[in-house]
Each structure stands twice: as structure tokens, then as C-alpha cells.
N, C-alpha and C positions, 0 to 999 in steps of 0.2 A: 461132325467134328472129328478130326484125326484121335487116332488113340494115342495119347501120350504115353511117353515111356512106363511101365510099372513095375516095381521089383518091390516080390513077394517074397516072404521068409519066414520061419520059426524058431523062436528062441529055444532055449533048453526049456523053461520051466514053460513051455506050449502059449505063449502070446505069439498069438500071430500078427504078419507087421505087412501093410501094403507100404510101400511110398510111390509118391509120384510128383517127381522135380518136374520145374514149371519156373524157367530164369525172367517169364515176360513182367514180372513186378516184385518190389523186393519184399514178399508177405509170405508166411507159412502160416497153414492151418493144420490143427493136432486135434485128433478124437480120437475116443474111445469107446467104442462098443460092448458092452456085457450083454451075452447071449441070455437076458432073461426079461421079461414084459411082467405087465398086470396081470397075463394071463398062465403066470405062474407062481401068483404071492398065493398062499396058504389058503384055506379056507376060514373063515371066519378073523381074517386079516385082508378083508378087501381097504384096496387101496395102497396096499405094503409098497409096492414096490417104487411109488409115485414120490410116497414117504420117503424111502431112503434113498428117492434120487435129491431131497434135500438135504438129507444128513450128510451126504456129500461133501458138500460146499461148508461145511461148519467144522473144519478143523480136520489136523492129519496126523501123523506119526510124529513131524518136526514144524509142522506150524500151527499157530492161534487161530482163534475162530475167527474169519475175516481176511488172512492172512492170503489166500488166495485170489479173493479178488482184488486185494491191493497190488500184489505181483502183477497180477495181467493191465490193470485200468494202467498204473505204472508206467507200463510196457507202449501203453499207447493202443491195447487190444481189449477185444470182447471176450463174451464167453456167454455158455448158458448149459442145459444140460434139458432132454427129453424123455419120456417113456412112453413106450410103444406097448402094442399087444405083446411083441415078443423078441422087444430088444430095448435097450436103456442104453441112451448115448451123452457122453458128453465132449465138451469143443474149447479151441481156444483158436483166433485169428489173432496172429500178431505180427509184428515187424519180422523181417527173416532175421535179424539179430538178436532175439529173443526166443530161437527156437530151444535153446539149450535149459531156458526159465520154464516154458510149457511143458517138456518132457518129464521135468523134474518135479513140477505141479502135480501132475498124470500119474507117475511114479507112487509119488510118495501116499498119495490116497487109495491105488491099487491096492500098496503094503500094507496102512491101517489106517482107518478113518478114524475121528476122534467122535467115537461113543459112548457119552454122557446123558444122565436121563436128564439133567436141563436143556440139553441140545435136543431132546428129544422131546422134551417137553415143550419147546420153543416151535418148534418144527409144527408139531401137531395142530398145533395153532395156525402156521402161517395157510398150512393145506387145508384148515378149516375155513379159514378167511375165502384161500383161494376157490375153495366150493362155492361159497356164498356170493363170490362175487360173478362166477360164470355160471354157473349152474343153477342159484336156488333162485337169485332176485336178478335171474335176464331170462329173456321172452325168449321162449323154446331151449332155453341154457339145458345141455344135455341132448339135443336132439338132433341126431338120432342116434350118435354111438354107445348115450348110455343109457336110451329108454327104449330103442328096435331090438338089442340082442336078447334080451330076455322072453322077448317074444318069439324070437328065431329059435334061440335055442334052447339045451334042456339041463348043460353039464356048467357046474359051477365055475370052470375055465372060463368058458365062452361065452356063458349070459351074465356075469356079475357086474356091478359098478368098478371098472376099473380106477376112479376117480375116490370111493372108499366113500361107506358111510362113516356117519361121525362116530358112533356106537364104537366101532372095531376101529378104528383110526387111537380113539381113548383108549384102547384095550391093548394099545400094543406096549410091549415090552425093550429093554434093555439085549434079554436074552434072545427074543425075537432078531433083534437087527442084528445079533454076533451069529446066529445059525446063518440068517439072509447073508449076510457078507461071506461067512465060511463056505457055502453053499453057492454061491453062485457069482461071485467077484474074486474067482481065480485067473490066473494070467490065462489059462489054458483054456476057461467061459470066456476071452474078450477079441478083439481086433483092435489095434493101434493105426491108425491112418497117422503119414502125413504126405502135404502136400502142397507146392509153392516153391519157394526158390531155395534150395539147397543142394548138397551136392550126397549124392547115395553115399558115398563112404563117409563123412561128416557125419548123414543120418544113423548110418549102422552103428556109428563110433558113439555118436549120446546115447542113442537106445538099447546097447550093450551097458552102459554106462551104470542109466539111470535103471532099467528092468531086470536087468539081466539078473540080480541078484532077490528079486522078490519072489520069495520063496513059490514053489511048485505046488499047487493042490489041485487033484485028479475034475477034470469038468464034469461036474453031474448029465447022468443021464437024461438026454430031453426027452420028456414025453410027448403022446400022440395025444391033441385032443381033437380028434376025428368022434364024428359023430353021424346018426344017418340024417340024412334033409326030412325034413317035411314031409309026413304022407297027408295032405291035405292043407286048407289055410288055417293059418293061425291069426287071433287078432287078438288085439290088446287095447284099454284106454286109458289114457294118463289126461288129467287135467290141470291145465298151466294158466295160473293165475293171475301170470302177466304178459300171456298171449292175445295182441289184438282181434286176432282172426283163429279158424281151425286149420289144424296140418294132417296131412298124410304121410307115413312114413314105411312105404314099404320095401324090404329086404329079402335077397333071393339069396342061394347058394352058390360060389360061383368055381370055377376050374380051379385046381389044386396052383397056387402060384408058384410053385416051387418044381412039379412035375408034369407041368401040364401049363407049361410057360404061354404056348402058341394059344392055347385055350383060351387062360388070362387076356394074353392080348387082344383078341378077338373082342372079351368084354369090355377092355377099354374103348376099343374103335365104336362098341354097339353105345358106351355111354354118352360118345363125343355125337353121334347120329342123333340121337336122340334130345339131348339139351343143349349142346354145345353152339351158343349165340342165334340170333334170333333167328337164321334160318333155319334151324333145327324142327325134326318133326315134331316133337311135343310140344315146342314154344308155337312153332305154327298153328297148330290144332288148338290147343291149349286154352293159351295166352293172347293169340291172335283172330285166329276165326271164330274158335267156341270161348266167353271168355269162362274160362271153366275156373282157373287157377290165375292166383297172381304173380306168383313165383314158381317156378318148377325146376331141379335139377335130378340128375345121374351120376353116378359115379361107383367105381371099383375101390373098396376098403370102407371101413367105415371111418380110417384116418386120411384115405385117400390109397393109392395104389401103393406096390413095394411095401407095406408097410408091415406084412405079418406072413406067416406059412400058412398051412390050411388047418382047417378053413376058412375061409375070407365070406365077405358078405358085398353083394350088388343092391345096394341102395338105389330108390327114388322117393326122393322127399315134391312136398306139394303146399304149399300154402293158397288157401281157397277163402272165398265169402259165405258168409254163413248160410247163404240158400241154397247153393250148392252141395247134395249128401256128397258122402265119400263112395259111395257104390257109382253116380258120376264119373269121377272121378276113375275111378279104378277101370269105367266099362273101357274111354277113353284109353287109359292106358292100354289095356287088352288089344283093342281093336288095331293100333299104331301096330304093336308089336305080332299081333298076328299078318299083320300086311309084314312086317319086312321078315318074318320067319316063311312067308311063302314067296317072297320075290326080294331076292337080295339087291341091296344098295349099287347103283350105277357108281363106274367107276371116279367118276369127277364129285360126287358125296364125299366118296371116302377118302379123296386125296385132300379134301379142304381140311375134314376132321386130322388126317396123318399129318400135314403139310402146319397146323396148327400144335400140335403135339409136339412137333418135332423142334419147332421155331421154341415154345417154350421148354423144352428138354435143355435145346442151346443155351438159350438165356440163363438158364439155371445152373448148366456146370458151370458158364462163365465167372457166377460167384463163388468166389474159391471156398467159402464158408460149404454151399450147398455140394460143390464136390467132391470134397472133402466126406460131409456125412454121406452123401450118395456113393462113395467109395466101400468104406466100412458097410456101410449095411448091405448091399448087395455083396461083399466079401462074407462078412456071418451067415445069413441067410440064404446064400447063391453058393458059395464057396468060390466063386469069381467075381471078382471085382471090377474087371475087365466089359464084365455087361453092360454096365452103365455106358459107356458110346458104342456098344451096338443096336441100344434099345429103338433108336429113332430108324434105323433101314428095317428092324425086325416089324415095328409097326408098319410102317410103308409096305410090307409083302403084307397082309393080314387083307383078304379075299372076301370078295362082298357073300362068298358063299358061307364061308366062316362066320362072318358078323348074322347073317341068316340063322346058323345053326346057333348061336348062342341067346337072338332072339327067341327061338323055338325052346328054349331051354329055362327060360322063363314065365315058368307056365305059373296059373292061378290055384291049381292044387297042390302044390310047392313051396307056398312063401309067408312072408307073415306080413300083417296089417297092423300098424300103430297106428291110433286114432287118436289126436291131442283137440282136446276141446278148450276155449275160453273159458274159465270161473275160477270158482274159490272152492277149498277142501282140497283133499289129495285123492288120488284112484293109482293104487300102484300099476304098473302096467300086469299083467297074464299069462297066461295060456291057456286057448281052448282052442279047440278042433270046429270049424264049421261045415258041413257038407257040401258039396259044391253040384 
């Protein structure tokens, strides 16, 4: 995809602003980035920050609870709002005549969100519901991003339930969400994308408008939550009650994605080798010749790729039959990835996995929703925005020797083991050391 135009900028009170006009449809998309995830709510406040991406939507400085999503549905547009490891986003697609109602929407809840402990007490509910409905009563609900970290790792950042128990969800506060918004919903924490059909000086003229006056508060210091990997395996087992079959869930460490880009990518090209459709080596082996596994996948993030700084996690999940152990399981895996850590991937491998990556890369900016968020986050996170259409040539150089070296990097004295069995009762997931 050609790089379309981008003009970047800084307000006084530190919002930073991408835009990127786009005359081919008459549609503008608006988000907002706040530089802060799950992986930075409180301790003993898991789940905060999920929390107050709905507090959000429940009233503002100058509007009623509701009041928001009548403006956009209105409008003839969507909306919704995400949280990430290490960013919280939210969006509006709407008519390009309506960009002036989104700015102003975006605006007004930057300035102050409407913090009420009935809003709050509404809210806690709804993300309590929303646990129960994916997490506690669905088969493997939770797996693996919120039952593999704990076993990965050791720091309350990086192994908690970002999804929040119910315990600490009841425990939060009024005073809690005015630190969390003080704290971390300043203009100078965020990124404003937009994108779609308007004209840059129109754009500058609302967004000096609407932002320009919300007040300046310094962006807190990010922390590092680096931690050392693994000196040995870790395993863990959790038992799911409404799981047909057993799973495997294992989790490696992967290249800094932030400093060590070419790395990352490497790992995506090793995930797409690996499970990516049925020619793949693990579905071949697997699924096909050994029937080892019913299901089997790979992947970079435990959200999926782009989605957090370091450390990040290299998953491979596995759903198996019950006469199959997980040490099976696991030898298989080994043996795959000790074959491509001594003899790298032939060229024509890697251009099916690149050539596949890429087609879907296209596909996705082409919804102006998803490049819109794919703008902003790679702008917070990257501090270029502009990466998002270089990503598909960058994969395409990514060298069967590279994809080699990060198979080799995924060793068995390194990683953790989630173990989900069928039954009844709970087993929280662990940590223990096994010798290898």
C-alpha cells in the first residue's frame, strides 16, 4: 500500500495528533489512545483499567449518561473503546460531516468524565457480567492470556488477570478512578488520530478547537516492566469445567518489540511457519500425520502482535484427546522446532507465510476503522505512525536465517507449560520450576 499523506503534530497541552486525509469515501475515523493498559492499574485493583474504559462511555463534562452514544448512532456511525496491555483506545467512524460531533465527543471526556459512584456501581456489574460471559461459563474462556502469564511470569504487571477479579473490581473506589484519570488521561498520556476524508486545515481548526483548551497535566512516568525469562520450565494447571477436551498452553519470551523490531518480526514469520493453514509444520505433523492435536495454533502477543512493549509473549496453544499426555505433545513441538533452528526455512515457505501476512495487513488498513486504530497505536507505542505501511516490505526481508535463529530461541528450559484439564473444582494456575 502507498503511504498516504500524514501530518503529525503537538498541541500545547502535549496531545499528540496524527491525521491522515483519505478523499476515496466520504467517512472519517477519530481515536484516542491513552498511553496506559492493564498492565498498569494498581495492585490489588486488577482489572482497573478495563473498568474505567467503561466509565468512559457513561457521561462527561457537558453530557448525560448515554448522551454519547446517541450523538454518534445519530450520526449514522459506530463506536467502541479497547484495552490493551499497555494502551486504552477509543474510536468513532462516522459520516465525514460529522467529524466536528466526534472531536467534540473525544474532547469533552478527555476534560472530565462523569464520576459517580452509581456509574460506578453500574459499570462494576456490567464487567462482572462481561467475565461470566467469556471467561468463567466458556470453554477455555480465558485461555491463554489470562491463565499462561502467571505462569510465565513473576511481577504483578505482567502475570495478573487483566480482565480483574471480582473481589478487587467491588473494592474499587470513587477516589480510585479520580487518581486513574488524574494520572493517566492527560492530553500529554494520549494520541488523537484521525482519518478519512477531510481537509488538514479543517482538521487543525476543530482539534485546536475542541483540545486545545483541556487543560495540561505532565504524563506520568512509564515504567519498565522487564523482568529476566525463565531459567528453566515452568508449569502450571488450571481445570475448566466446561472444557471438552485437554489444552496446552505454552508461552515463551519473545524480542523486545519496540527495540528489537527485526527480532519481533522474525517471530511472527516463525508463527506463520509453524501453524499458519494447513500446510503448515505443526498442522502437518500434528494434526495430519501424527493425529496428536485437534487444534493447534502460534502466535506473537498474547492479544495478538503490536499490541504491547516488552515484554511480550510467544504462545502455542494445543487442544488434544484425552490419550494423548502433554509431554506428547510438547516432544513434537521440540522436535519441529529443533529441525527449523538447524536448517532454515526455504525460500518459497516464507514468501507464502510473508505473501499471506501482507494480503491481510492490506485488507485491514483498507477498513478505515482498523487504520485509524493501527495509526494511533503504532504512533504511542512506535512514536511513528508511519510504520504501519512499511510493516508488510519489512516482513517480506525477514530471512529464513532469522526465522532459524528465533526457532532456536525457543528452547524448553525457557518457557512455561499451562496444563487445562476437563472437570469440576478449581486449580489456580502456579509456579514451579521443573528440571529438565
Amino acid at each position: 500500500m502507498a503511504d498516504p499523506e500524514l501530518v503529525r503534530f503537538t498541541l500545547d497541552n502535549g496531545l499528540r495528533v496524527v491525521l491522515a486525509p483519505d478523499a476515496t469515501a466520504p467517512v472519517v475515523g477519530v481515536s484516542v489512545h491513552y498511553d496506559v493498559g492493564f498492565r498498569s492499574e494498581p495492585e490489588g485493583r486488577t482489572g482497573f483499567a478495563h473498568l474505567f474504559e467503561h466509565l468512559m462511555f457513561q457521561g462527561s463534562e457537558s453530557l448525560e449518561k448515554l448522551a454519547h452514544f446517541r450523538y454518534v448512532q445519530s450520526s449514522g456511525g459506530s463506536f467502541n473503546g479497547s484495552t490493551h496491555p499497555d494502551y486504552t483506545d477509543y474510536f468513532e467512524v462516522l459520516p465525514a460531516a460529522a467529524l466536528e460531533r466526534a472531536l467534540f465527543l473525544e474532547a469533552d471526556r478527555m476534560r472530565a468524565p462523569k464520576l459517580t459512584q452509581e456509574n460506578l456501581a453500574n459499570q462494576i456489574d456490567v464487567v462482572k457480567e462481561e467475565i461470566r460471559l467469556n471467561v468463567l461459563n466458556r470453554p477455555y474462556g480465558g485461555f491463554p492470556w489470562i491463565t499462561l502469564p502467571p505462569v510465565l511470569y513473576s511481577t504483578f504487571p505482567n502475570a495478573h488477570n487483566g480482565y480483574g477479579g471480582f473481589e478487587d473490581l467491588e473494592q474499587a473506589t470513587l477516589d480510585d478512578c479520580a487518581a486513574f484519570f488524574d494520572t493517566y488521561y492527560a492530553p500529554a498520556n494520549a494520541v488523537l488520530t484521525v482519518a478519512g476524508d477531510f481537509t488538514v486545515e479543517e482538521a487543525r481548526e476543530l482539534i485546536e478547537k475542541h483540545f486545545g483548551d483541556v487543560p495540561h497535566r505532565p504524563a506520568p512516568e512509564r515504567p519498565s516492566f522487564a523482568e529476566p525469562a525463565p531459567e528453566g520450565e515452568l508449569r502450571g494447571e488450571q481445570i475448566d469445567p466446561h472444557a471438552p477436551l485437554p489444552a496446552i498452553g505454552v508461552g515463551y519470551r519473545m524480542p523486545d518489540p519496540i527495540n528489537d523490531l527485526d527480532g519481533y518480526l522474525a517471530n511472527l514469520v516463525l508463527a506463520g511457519v509453524l501453524t499458519d493453514g494447513d500446510g503448515s509444520r505443526l498442522q502437518q505433523r500434528m494434526v495430519h500425520r501424527e493425529p496428536l492435536v485437534v487444534d493447534i495454533g502460534a502466535g506473537a502477543g498474547l492479544f495478538g502482535p503490536f499490541e504491547a512493549r516488552d515484554p511480550d509473549t510467544f504462545t502455542i496453544t494445543a487442544i488434544h484427546p484425552p490419550d494423548v499426555s502433554t509431554d506428547q505433545v510438547l516432544a513434537a513441538l521440540d522436535e519441529e522446532l529443533e529441525k527449523l533452528a538447524a536448517t532454515p526455512p526455504e525460500d518459497q515457505e516464507l514468501k507464502k507465510v510473508t505473501a499471506r501476512w501482507a494480503a491481510s495487513l492490506h485488507s485491514e488498513h483498507d477498513k478505515l476503522v482498523s487504520r485509524t486504530l493501527a495509526l494511533g497505536s503504532f504512533e504511542l507505542l512506535y512514536g511513528d505512525a508511519s510504520l504501519v505501511y512499511r510493516l508488510a516490505e519489512k516482513m517480506s526481508s525477514v530471512t529464513g536465517e532469522a526465522v532459524s535463529a528465533a526457532a532456536k530461541a525457543l528452547r524448553p528450559d525457557s518457557r512455561a507449560v499451562l496444563v487445562v484439564r476437563p472437570g469440576s473444582g478449581s486449580v489456580e494456575s502456579e509456579q514451579e520450576g521443573t528440571e529438565q
